[in-house]
C-alpha positions as CSV (number, residue, x, y, z in Angstrom):
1,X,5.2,-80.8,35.0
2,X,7.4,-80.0,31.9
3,X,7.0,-80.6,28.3
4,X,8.6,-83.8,27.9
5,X,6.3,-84.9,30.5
6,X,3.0,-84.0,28.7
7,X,4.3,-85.1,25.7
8,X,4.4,-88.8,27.4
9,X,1.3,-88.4,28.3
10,X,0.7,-87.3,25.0
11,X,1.6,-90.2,23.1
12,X,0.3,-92.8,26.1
13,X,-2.9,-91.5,25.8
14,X,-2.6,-91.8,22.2
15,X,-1.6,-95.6,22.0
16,X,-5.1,-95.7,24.2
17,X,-7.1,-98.2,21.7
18,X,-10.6,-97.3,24.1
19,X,-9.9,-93.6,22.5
20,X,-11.4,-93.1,19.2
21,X,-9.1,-93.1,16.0
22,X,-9.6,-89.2,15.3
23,X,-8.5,-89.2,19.1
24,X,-5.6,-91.0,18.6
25,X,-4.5,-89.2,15.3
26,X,-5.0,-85.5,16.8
27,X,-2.8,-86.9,20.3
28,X,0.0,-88.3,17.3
29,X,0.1,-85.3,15.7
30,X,0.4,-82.9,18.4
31,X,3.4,-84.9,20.1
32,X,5.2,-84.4,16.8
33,X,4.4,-80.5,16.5
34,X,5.4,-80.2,20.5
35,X,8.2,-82.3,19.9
36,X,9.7,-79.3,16.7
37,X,11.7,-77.5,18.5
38,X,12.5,-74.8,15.5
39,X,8.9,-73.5,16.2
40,X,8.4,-71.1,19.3
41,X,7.9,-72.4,22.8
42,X,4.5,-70.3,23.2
43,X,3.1,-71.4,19.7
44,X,4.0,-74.8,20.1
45,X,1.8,-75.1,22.9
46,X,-1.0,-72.9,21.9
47,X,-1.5,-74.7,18.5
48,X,-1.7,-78.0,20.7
49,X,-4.1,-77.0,23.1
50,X,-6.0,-75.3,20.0
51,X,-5.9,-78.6,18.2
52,X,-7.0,-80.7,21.6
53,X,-9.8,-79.0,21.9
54,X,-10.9,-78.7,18.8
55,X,-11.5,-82.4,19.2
56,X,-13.1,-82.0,22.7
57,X,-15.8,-79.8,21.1
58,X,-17.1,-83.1,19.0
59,X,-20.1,-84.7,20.3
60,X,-19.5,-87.9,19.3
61,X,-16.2,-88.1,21.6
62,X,-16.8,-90.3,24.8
63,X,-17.2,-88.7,28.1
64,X,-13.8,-91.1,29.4
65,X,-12.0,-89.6,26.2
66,X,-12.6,-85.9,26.8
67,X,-11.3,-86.4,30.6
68,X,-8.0,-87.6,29.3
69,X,-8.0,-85.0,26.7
70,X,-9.0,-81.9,29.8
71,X,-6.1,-83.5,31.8
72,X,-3.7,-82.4,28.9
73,X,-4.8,-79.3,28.4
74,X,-4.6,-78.1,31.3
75,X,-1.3,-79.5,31.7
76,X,-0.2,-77.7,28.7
77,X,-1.8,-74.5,29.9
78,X,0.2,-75.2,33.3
79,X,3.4,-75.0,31.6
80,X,2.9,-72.0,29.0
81,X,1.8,-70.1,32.2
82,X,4.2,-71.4,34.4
């Protein structure tokens, strides 16, 4: 998958009204730091998957919400690697 691809999933997942608001906010504002292209590639996608899981690591996060939010990390990870 490439980055324009995650970041659609990015911003589905963040029009997702089941996913909780600090969910949603987190997804918004990652699609807009993935999306400036003046930053580097790597850091781009570091600070994303930094941020993404930051939110994962809450315990008051739904089960259904941290699934989605695994899926795009480890498609981010797939791409930085790949």
């Amino acid at each position: 998958m490439e980055l324009q691809g995650v970041i659609e999933k990015i911003d589905e997942t963040s029009k997702d009204y089941s996913m909780p608001g600090r969910v949603r906010n987190t997804l918004k504002r990652v699609s807009e730091e993935l999306k400036m292209e003046d930053q580097d590639f790597a850091v781009r996608i570091t600070t994303a998957v930094y941020e993404i899981d930051e939110v994962i690591n809450d315990i008051n996060i739904p089960m259904h919400a941290k699934t989605a939010l695994w899926d795009i990390i480890s498609d981010l990870e797939a791409i930085k690697e790949g």
